[in-house]
N, C-alpha and C positions, 0 to 999 in steps of 0.2 A: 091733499088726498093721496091714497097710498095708490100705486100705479099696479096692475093685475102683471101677473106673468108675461102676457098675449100683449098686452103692450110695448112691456120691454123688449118682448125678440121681435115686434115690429120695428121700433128705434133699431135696434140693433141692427137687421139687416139694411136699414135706409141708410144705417151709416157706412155699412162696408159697398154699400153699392155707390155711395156719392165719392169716398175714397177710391175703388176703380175706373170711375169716370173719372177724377184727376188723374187718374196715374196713364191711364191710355190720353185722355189730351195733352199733357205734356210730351207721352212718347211721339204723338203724330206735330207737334211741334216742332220735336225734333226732329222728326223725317223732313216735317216740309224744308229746313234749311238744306238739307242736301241734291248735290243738282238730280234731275232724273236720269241721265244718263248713267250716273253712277250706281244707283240704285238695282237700275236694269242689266248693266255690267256686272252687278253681282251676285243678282237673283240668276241669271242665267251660269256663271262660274259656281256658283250652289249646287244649279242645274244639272251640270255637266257633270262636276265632279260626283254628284249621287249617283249617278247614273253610272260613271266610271268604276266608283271605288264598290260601291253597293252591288254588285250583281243578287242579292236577296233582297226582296219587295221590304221586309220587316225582319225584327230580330225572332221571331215565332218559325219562319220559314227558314232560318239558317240556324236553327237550334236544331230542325225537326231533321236536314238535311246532316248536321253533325251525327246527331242519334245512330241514325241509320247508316253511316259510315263504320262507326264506331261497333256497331255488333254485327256487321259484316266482315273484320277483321278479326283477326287470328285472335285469342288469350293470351297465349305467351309473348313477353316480349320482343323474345329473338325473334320469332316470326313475324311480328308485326312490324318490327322495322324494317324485314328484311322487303315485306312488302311497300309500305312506305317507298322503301326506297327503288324498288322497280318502277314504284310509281313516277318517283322524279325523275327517272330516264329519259322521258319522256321531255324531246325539246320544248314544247310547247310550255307544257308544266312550269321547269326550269325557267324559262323566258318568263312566264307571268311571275310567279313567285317570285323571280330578280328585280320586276317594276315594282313589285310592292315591298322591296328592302327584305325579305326573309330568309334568302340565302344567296350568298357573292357569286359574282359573274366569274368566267377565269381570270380576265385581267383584274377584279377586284383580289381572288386569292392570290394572284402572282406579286402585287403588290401589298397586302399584309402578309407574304412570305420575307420579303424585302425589310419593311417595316422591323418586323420581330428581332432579323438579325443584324439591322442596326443598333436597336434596342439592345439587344444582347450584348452586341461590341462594346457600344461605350458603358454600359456596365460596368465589365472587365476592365475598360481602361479606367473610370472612374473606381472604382473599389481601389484598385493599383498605385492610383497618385492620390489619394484624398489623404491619406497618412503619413504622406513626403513633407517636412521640413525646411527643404530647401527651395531656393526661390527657384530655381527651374521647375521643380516638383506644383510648388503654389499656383507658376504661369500655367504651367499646361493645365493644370485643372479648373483654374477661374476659366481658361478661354473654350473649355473644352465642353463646361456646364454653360457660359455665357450662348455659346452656341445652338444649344440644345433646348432652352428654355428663353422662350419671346412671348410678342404679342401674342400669339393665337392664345398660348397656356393661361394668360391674361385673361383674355376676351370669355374662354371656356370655361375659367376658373376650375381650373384642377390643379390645380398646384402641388394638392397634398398627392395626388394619385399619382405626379410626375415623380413627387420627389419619394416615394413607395417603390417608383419604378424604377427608377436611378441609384438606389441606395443609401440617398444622402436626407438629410434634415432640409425642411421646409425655409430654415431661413436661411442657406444656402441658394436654395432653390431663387430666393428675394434678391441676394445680394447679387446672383448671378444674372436677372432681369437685370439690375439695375445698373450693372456693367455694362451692361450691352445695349442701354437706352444712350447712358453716357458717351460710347462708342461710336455708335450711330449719329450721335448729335454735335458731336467734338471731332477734328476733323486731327485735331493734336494729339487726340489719346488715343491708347496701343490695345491690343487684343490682349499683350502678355506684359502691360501695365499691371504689376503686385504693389505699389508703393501707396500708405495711407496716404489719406489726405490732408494736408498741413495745416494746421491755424494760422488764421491772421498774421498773428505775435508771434510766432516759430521763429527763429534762428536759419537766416538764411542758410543754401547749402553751399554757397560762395565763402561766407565765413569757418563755418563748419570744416571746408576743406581749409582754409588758412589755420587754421587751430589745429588740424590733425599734422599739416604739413611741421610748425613751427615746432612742435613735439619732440617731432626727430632730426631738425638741423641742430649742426654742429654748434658746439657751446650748451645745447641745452642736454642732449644725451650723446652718447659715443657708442661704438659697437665692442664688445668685449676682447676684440683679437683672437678668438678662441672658437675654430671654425667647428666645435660641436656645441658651440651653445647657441642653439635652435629651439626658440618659440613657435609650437604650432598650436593652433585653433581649427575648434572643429566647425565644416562648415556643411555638413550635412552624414547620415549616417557609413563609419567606415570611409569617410571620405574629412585629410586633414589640409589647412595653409601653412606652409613653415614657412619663418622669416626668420634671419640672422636677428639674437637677442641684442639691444640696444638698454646701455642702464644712464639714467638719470644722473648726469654731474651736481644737479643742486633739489634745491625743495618744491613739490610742489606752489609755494606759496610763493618761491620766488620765482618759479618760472610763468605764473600766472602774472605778477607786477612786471615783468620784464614783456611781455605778451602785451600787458595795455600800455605801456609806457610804447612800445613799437608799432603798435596797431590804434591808435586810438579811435580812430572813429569805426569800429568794428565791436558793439555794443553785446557786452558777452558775460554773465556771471560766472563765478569760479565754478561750480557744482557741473554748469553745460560744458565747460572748457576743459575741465578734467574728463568729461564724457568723453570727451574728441580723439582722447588719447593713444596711441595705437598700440595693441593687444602684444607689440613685442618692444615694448618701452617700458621697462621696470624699472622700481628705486633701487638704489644701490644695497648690497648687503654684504657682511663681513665676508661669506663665501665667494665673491665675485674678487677677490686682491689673488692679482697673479704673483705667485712666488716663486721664487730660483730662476730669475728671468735673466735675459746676459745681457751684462753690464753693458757692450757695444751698441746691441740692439736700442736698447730702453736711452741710454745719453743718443746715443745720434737721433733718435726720433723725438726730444725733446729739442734741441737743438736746431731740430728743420720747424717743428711749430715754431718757434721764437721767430727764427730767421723770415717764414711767410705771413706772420701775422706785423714786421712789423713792414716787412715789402705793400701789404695787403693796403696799413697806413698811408705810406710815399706814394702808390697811386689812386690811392682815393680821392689826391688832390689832383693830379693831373693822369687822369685814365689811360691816354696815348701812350704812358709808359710803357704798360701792361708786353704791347708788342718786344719789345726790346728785352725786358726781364719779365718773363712769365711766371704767373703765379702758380704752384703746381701743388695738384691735389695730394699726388702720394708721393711716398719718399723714394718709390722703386721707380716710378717715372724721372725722376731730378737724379740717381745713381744710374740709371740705363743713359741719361743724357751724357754722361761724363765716359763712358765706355762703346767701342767698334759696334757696329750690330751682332748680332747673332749668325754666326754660320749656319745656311738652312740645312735641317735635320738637325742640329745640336741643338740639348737642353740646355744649354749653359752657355756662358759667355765663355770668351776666348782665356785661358792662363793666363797669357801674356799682359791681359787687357788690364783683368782683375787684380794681379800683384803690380801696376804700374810700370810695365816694363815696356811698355807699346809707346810708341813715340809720336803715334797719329792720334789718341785719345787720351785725356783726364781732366783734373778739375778745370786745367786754364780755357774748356770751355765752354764752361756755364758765365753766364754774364751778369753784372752787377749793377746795379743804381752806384753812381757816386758818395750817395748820404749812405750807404750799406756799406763801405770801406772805410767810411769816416772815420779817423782814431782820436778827435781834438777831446781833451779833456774838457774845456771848456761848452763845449758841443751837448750834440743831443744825448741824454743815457738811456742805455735799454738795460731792463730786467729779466735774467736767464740765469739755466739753473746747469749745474757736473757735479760731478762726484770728483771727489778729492782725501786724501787720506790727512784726518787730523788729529793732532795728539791731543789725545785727551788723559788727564794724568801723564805715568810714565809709559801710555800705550799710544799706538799709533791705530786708528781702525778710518773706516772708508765711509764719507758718509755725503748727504747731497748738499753741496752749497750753492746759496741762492747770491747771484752779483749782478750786480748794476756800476756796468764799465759800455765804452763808446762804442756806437754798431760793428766798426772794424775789427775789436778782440773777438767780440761773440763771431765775426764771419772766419773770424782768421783759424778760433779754435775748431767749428765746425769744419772747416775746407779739413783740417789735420785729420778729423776724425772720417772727413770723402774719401781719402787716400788710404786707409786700410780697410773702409767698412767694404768692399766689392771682393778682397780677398777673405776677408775671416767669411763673408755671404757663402763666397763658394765653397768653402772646405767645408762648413757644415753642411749645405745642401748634398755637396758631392760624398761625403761620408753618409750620411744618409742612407743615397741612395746605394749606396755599398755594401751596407749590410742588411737591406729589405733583398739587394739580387743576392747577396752571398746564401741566402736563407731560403729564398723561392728554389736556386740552383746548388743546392748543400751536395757537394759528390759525396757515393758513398763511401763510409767509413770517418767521416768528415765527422767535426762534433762542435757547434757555435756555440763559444758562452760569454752574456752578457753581466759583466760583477759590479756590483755597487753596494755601498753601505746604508742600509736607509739607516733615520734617525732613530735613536736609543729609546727604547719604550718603557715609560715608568710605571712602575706597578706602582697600581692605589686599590685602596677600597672602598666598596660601598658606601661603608658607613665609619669614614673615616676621622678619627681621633684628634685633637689638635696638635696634640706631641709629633705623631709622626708628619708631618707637612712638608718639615724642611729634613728630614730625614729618610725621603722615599729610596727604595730600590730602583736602580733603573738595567736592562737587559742591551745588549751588543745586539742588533741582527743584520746578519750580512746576506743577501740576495741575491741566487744567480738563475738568470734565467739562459735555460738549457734546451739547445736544437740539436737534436738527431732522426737518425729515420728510425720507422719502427723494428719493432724484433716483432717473429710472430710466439714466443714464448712470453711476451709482455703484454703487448700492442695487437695479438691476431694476427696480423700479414707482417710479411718481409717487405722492405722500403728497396729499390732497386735503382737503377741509373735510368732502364727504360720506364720503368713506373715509383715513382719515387714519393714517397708517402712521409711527411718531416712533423715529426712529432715534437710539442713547446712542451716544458718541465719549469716549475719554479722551485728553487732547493732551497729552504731556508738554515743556516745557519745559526745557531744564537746559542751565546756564550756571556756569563759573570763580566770578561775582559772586556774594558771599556777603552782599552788604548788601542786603536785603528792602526796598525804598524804592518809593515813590511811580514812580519813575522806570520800576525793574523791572516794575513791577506794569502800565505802559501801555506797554511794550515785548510783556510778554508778551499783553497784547490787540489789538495788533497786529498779530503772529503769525496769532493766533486770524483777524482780520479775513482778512488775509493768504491763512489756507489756507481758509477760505470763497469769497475771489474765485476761487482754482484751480479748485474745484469747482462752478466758478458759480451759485452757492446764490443765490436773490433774497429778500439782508434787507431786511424791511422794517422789524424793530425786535428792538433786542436785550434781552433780561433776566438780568441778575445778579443773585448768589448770593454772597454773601460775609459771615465773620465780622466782629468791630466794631475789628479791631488798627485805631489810629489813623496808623501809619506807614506801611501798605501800601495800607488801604481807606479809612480815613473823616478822614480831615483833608481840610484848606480845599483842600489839593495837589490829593489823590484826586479832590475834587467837580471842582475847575477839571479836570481832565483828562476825565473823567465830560461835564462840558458841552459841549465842544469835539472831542464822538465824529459829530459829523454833519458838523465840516468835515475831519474826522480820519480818520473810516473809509466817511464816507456815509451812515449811519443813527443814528436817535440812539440812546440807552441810558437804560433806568432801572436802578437799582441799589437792589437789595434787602440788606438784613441783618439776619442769623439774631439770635435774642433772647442773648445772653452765655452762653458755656460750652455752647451748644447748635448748634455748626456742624459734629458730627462728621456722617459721610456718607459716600457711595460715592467722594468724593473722597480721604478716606484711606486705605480699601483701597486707592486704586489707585496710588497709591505707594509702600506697603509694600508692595504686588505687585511692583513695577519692581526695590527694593532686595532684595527675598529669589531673586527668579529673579539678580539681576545676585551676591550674595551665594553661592549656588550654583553658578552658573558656576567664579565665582574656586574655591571651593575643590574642584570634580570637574578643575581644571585646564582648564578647560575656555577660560578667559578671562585674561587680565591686564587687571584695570584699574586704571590708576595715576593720572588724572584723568576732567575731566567728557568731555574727547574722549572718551575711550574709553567712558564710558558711553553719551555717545549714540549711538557705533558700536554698542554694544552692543543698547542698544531699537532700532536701526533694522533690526539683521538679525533680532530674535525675539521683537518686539513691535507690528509693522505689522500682520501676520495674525492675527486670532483662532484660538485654539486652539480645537480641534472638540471637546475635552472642558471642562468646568466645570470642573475640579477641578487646569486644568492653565493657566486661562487668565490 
């Protein structure tokens, strides 16, 4: 039977009224577990607080009081705040509206003054390092945000509004918690710790440093001798490390098998161990072969390896030796042992020392192992290397021969070579320094000239034919570099004794003539003479500078033309020369400068030069003017 309307909304209400009756017995269920005392603890903190915070009975009587606030006050803004604000003058106001959080107490503004320009500071300092590259730059800034961001920013979860406030990304903001958890929990870790965190299977850094070290011991790389060849690396911005360059004696691959064969239980692929490598450790390259080196120099210091590598052997076996013949790092240590000390204030050792003439010093003593005097043929051999002149055809030329004779010849011929190397030492050094003061101190009227032949430069072309190969042109160029003071008709100012101003000149000479003779050699000082009278320089006395070749400078020829410069050119001439194998200088720059500018020409197309004409057309259009950069002149 079909149920009427008045039925259903009967049902209907019996059911929402038997569902309130569950819903309140369960809630007084609930009450009943709670003790009374807490109950009544909190009806009364209800209590209280309604009482406290409510001063209006209902929200109808604090509407009706706003109203009537509100149209008793001014329309305009300005005036309505300005009353507002008479209003807060009022201590009492102020005090209530401070309990209720609406506006700061003074010590509350004194410290969000505080606050902001903290906030402010590291700002600035963070904006400032967060773009630093270098590890001082990284520390200050991890320890700087580590600092500033903890538990509380945690707890708050603002993270993103700290890192809004700080200028930096949010997962900075992470890494810098996480720093600082780390810090706090680790009693070993540092505030201005930057270094990742290692794998497991990393590469110790114990080994790491035996692989960087083993790099640059001897046998594996050498340092070039050549006190401008400097490797730097950059290690932060406008900021470099230089280290004397170091080049590689053998192959990566064999310095890597020689590494595990010495290290073995030091567990290291090649790929990691060439990482290790240090930044001023290069492989060799053709440009690194020193050339026109002196013969003296280059045999005695091969000479002294031989001699300490093979001392180095004889006490390996018995160590104690060591004290008696010491093994010695450099060769200017083992030549300073055979000579008087130094008189203090003098650069230099004594003359008498260095030519053998002093009777308190020389080889007899340095001391010897007995197996290093040995002469028995039957005995131990060592392998060591001289130069010696040998005929090959009907010539005679100089070349390095390799012997293997008893320790005693090799010490016997080094001692030979002890006993002159401390003088040819000093006369180069002391000429040297002879002509850097003749130069710094040039009297006026004085004129230094430095003459040398560079090598013969062949003219080629671009795009060059087979025929001509073996039939190039090659050019004469003779070099002289030239010290005077200024003129102020040349130079601007007058050069004087009390302010003396010394101007460098490089003169190039270049001539067809390929024969380097006495004749050339007073041709090209004439010249020189020559472009001094243009510039009406007043010689008073000339000084040369030249190596010891006998067919250009120092034969009976050379002198005779040398003496006959005062009815020659007007002034006389002394003539200096440099000690053997020690005449390299700003002379030979400066025509390997002439040939590599005239060399690039030819191949940018820029030139044809088919003889020396055209070379000296060549330096006369783009090597009169100095170039305004260094790196181009």
């Amino acid at each position: 039977m079909k149920k009427s309307g008045a039925d259903r909304l009967k049902e209907s209400k019996e059911r929402k009224r038997a569902q309130i009756r569950e819903r309140v017995q369960r809630c007084r269920e609930k009450k009943r577990g709670e003790p009374r005392e807490t109950k009544k603890t909190d009806r009364c903190k209800k209590k209280k607080d309604a009482t406290s915070t409510a001063p209006f009975k209902h929200r109808g009587e604090k509407k009706r009081a706003t109203d009537k606030v509100k149209e008793a006050l001014p329309v305009t803004p300005e005036k309505r705040a300005a009353v507002l604000s008479a209003v807060l003058e009022s201590p009492t106001t102020r005090q209530t509206l401070t309990l209720h959080g609406l506006i700061l107490s003074p010590e509350e503004q004194k410290q969000s003054e505080i606050n902001q320009a903290i906030v402010k500071d590291a700002r600035s300092l963070i904006t400032s390092l967060k773009d630093g590259r270098s590890k001082d730059s990284r520390a200050a800034m991890q320890c700087c945000t580590s600092l500033l961001c903890g538990e509380t920013v945690t707890e708050k979860k603002i993270q993103k509004h700290v890192a809004e406030t700080l200028s930096i990304n949010r997962e900075r903001v992470r890494k810098s918690m996480q720093h600082r958890k780390r810090v706090l929990s680790d009693a070993s870790a540092g505030w201005t710790d930057v270094k990742r965190k290692r794998r497991n299977d990393a590469t110790p850094e114990e080994h790491m440093k035996i692989a960087f070290d083993f790099w640059a011991s001897p046998g594996i790389s050498r340092p070039t001798g050549n006190k401008r060849d400097v490797v730097r690396e950059r290690i932060a911005p406008k900021e470099y490390f230089e280290h004397e360059k170091q080049i590689l004696e053998k192959t990566q691959n064999e310095v890597y098998n020689e590494f595990r064969a010495k290290f073995p239980d030091v567990k290291m692929g090649q790929r990691t161990f060439e990482s290790c490598k240090p930044f001023y450790v290069v492989p060799a390259r053709p440009e690194d072969r020193n050339s026109c080196c002196c013969r003296t120099h280059v045999e005695i210091r091969m000479l002294f390896s031989a001699c300490m590598n093979y001392r180095k052997q004889l006490i390996k076996e018995q160590p104690e030796r060591e004290q008696v013949a010491p093994i010695y790092t450099h060769l200017t240590d083992l030549v300073d042992k055979t000579l008087c000390p130094k008189i203090e204030g003098n650069e230099f050792h004594s003359k008498t020392c260095c030519d053998r003439e002093c009777v308190d010093c020389g080889v007899s003593l340095l001391t010897f192992l007995p197996e290093e005097e040995s002469t028995e043929e039957d005995g131990t051999q060592v392998k060591w290397q001289r130069f010696e002149y040998v005929t090959v055809g009907e010539n005679r030329r100089l070349q390095m021969v390799e012997k293997q004779t008893p320790p005693g010849d090799m010490l016997s011929y080094f001692k030979s070579l002890l006993v002159k190397f401390p003088g040819h030492r000093l006369r180069a050094n002391w000429q040297n320094n002879q002509l850097k003061g003749l130069i710094k101190c040039l009297p006026v009227g004085h004129v230094c000239c430095v003459h040398d032949y560079s090598e013969n430069y062949t003219c080629q072309h671009q795009d060059q034919i087979q025929s001509l190969y073996y039939g190039q042109t090659q050019a004469s160029i003779h070099v002289t570099v030239l010290h005077r003071h200024s003129l102020a008709e040349i130079d601007g100012e007058d050069g004087s004794a009390d302010k003396p101003n010394v101007v460098t000149e490089h003169l190039f000479v270049i001539s067809p003539d390929l024969k380097h003779d006495h004749h050339s050699v007073h041709h090209c000082r004439s010249l020189v003479a020559q472009y001094l009278a243009e510039i009406k320089y007043p010689v008073a006395f000339m000084h040369e500078w030249t190596d010891g070749c006998s067919a250009q400078y120092k034969s009976r020829h050379c002198m005779g033309d040398v003496s006959y410069s005062v009815a020659d050119f007007g002034y006389p001439t002394i003539r200096n020369y440099f000690e053997t194998s020690h005449a390299k200088g700003p002379q030979d720059g400066a025509g390997a400068n002439l040939k590599f500018k005239a060399d690039m020409a030819v191949i940018r197309r820029q030139k044809v030069i088919q003889n020396a004409r055209d070379l000296f057309e060549f330096a006369q259009e783009n090597l009169r003017v100095p170039s305004e950069k260094a790196s181009l002149s």
